[in-house]
N, C-alpha and C positions, 0 to 999 in steps of 0.2 A: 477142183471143179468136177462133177459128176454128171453126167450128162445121157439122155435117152432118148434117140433118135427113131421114129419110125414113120411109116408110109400110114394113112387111114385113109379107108376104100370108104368110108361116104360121110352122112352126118350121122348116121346110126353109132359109126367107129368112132367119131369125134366125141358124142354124149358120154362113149362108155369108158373113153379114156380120163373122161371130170369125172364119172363116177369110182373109176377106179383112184385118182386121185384122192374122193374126199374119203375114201376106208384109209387113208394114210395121213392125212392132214389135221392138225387141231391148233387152237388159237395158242398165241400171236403168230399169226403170217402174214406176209406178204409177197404176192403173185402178183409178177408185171407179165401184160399179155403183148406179143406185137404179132404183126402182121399188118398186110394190106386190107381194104373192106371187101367185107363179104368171105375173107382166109377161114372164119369160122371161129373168131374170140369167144363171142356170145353164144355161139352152141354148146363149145365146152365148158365155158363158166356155166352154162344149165344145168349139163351132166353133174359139176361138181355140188353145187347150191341146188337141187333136189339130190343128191347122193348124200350130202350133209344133213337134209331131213326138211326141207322145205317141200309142199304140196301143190303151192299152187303153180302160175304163172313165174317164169323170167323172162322177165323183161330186156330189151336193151336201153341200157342209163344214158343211150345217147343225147337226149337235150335234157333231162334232167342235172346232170353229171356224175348224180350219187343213186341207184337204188337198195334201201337198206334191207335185209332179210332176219328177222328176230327169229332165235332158236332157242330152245327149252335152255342151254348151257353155253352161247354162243352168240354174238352178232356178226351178220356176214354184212361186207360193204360191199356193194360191184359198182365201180368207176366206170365212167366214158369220158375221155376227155375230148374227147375227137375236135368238139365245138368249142373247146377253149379260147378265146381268144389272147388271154393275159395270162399267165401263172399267178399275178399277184388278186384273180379272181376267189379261187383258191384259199386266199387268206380273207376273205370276207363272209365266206363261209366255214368258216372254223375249222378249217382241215386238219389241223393236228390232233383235233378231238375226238379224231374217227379211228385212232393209230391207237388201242389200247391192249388191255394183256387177255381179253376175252375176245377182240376179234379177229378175224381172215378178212384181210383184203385184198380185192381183185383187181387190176387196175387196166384199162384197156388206155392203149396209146399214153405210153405213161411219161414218153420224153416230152411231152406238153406240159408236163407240171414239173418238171426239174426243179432242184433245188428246192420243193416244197413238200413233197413228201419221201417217205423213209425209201432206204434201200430194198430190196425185194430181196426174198430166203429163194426164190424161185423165179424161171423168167421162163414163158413158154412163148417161143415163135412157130407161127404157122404162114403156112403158104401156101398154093397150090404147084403142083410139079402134073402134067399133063391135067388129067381126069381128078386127080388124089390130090387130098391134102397131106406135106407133109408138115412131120410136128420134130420140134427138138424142145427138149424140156430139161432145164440147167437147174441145179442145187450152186447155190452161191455161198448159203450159209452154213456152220453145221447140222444145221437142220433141214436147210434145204436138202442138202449132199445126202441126209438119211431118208427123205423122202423119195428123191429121186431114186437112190438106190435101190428102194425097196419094189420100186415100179416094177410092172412085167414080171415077176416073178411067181 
């Protein structure tokens, strides 16, 4: 496991850590986000989904569950499961369909879907510690571990 822990002094530092994330990341991934609400999932999933080459808006998928991001070479998926109320929701909407070899998916609160979707290459927790959010950012897979590693650097 590979692991990248640091302090971010606002949302400015939170965006630039998704941006610095998507000059390192390419399809198939999988990023499980945690945190409490408002730790800051959605501002770094921005950072990374406009770092990856999206222009407009990011949204949070909170009651949709899925918002999809088409890219020249790439599909990004950003999950919110927040409002789940069943995992076997999930299967009604065809979620293994979203899990393929050209996309990144993002997943926020992702032990709400257990057992339905894949394992994560990458898990970023956030939180807040006084003022600052802090962030740890874990490589699980071999790809994860080289993504991580390559962070900060």
């Amino acid at each position: 496991m590979t692991s990248l822990i640091k302090n971010l002094q606002d949302e400015q530092a939170t965006i630039e850590l998704g941006v610095e994330l998507s000059l390192r990341v390419s399809a198939p991934l999988v990023i499980y986000l945690t945190g409490d609400l408002g730790a800051g999932k959605t501002t770094l999933s921005r950072g990374l989904i406009q770092g990856l080459g999206h222009d407009g808006n990011v949204k949070s998928p909170t009651y949709t569950l899925v918002e999809p991001y088409e890219l020249k070479d790439m599909q990004i998926y950003h999950f919110d499961l927040y409002r789940l109320l069943d995992p076997e929701e999930l299967e009604y909407m065809g979620i293994r369909d979203y899990f393929t070899d050209n996309t990144i998916s993002i997943i926020e609160w992702p032990d709400r879907g257990h057992g339905l979707i894949p394992q994560p290459d990458i898990t970023i927790h956030l939180n807040y510690v006084d003022e600052h959010r802090h962030v740890e950012v874990t490589g699980l897979t071999d790809l994860g571990r080289e993504i991580v590693g390559k962070l900060d650097k």
